[in-house]
C-alpha positions as a printed Julia matrix, in Angstrom:
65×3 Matrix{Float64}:
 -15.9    46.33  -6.95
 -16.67   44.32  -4.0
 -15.01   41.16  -4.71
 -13.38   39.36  -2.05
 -10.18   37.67  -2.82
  -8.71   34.98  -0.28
  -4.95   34.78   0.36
  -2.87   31.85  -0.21
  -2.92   31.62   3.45
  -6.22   30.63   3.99
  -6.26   28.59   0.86
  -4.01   26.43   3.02
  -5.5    25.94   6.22
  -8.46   25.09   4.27
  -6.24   22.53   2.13
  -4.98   20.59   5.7
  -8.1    20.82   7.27
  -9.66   18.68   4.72
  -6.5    16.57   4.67
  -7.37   15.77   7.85
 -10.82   15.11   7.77
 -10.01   12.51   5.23
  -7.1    10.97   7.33
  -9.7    10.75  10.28
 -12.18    9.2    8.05
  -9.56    6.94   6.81
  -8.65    5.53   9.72
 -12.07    5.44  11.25
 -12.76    3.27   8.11
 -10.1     0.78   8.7
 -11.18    0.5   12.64
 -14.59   -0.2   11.97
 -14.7    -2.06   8.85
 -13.48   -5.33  10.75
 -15.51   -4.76  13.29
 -18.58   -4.6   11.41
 -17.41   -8.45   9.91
 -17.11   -9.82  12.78
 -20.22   -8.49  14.1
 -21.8    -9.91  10.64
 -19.6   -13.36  10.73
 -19.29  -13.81  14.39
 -16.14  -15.55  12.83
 -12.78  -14.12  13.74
 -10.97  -16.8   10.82
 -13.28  -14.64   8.41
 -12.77  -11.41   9.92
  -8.78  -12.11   9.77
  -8.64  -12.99   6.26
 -11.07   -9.37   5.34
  -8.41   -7.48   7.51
  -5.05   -9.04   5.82
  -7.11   -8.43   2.35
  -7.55   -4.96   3.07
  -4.64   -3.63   4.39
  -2.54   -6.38   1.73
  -2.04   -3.52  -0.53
  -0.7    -0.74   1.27
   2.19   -3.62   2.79
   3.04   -4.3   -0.69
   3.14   -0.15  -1.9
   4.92    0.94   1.61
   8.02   -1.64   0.6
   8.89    0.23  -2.54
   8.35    3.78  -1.3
């Protein structure tokens, strides 16, 4: 008696609405990250090289999907 049961529905806005929180943070994350090097490095060789590591993987994964 008194329990409260959510519907699917809300289940799902609830489900994209933390997809996108992560997709913001995500790409938030790949914005600043270099940023931050080169502010560190002051060196944009070194800040190149972090940037092509980083995103190195997801070039290679996207080519077979």
């Amino acid at each position: 008696m008194g329990v409260k049961v959510q519907s699917k529905e809300s289940n799902i806005k609830l489900l994209l609405l933390g997809r996108a929180v992560s997709l913001f943070g995500n790409t938030i994350y790949l914005i600043v990250l270099p940023l931050y090097i080169l502010n560190i490095t002051q060196n944009l060789k070194t800040t190149g090289i972090f940037f092509a590591a980083v995103n190195f993987p997801t070039i290679i994964i996207s080519i077979f999907i």
